[in-house]
RODO-2510 file (C-alpha; in nm, 4 decimals, decimal comma):
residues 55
     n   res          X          Y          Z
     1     x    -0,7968    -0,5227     1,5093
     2     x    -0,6261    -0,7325     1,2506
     3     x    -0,9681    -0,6529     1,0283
     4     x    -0,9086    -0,2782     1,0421
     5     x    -0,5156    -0,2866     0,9468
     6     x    -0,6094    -0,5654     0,6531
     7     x    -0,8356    -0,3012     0,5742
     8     x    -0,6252     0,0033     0,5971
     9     x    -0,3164    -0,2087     0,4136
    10     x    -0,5525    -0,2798     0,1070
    11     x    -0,6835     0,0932     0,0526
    12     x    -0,2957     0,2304     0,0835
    13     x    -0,2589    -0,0411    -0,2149
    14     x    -0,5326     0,1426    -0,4100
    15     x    -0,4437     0,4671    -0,2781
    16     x    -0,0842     0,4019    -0,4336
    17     x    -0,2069     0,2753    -0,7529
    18     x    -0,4500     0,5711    -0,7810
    19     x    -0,1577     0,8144    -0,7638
    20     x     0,0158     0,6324    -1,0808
    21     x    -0,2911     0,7094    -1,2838
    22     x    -0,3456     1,0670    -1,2329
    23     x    -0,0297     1,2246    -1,1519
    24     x     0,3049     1,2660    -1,3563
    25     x     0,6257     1,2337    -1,2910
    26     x     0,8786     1,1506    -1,0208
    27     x     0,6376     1,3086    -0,7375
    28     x     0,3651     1,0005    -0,8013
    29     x     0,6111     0,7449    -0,7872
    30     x     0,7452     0,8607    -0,4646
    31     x     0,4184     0,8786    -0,3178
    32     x     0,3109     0,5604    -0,4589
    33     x     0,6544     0,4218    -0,2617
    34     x     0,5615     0,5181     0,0145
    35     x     0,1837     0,4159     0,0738
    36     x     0,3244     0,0437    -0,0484
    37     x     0,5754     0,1001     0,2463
    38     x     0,2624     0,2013     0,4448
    39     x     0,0622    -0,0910     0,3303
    40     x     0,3515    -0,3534     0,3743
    41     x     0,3416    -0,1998     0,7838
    42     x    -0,0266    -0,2482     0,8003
    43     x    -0,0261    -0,5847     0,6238
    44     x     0,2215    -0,6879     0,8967
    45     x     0,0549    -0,6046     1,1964
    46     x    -0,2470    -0,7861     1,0434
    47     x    -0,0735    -1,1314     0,9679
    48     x    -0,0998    -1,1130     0,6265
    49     x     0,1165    -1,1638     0,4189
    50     x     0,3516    -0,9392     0,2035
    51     x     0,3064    -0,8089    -0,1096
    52     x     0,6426    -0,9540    -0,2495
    53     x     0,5046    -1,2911    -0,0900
    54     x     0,2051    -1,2959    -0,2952
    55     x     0,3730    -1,2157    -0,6297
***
């Protein structure tokens, strides 16, 4: 199980990135926000650690 949220957390990561790219604006950023938040749950239940952590 911890596979499948490591998984999960690391393509909301791209996901969020992704968004940056190709859209504009305030919108993107928001959306980017909140996959990171979504990644950051994921990347929790999977015992790994955080994003901030690995900066």
């Amino acid at each position: 199980m911890c596979l499948i949220y490591a998984f999960l957390a690391i393509r909301m990561i791209r996901l969020a990135r992704s968004d940056l790219r190709y859209r504009n604006g305030d919108e993107a950023f928001e959306r980017s926000r909140d996959r990171v938040r979504q990644a950051e749950v994921l990347a929790d239940r999977a015992d790994l650690p955080s994003l901030a952590a690995m900066r």
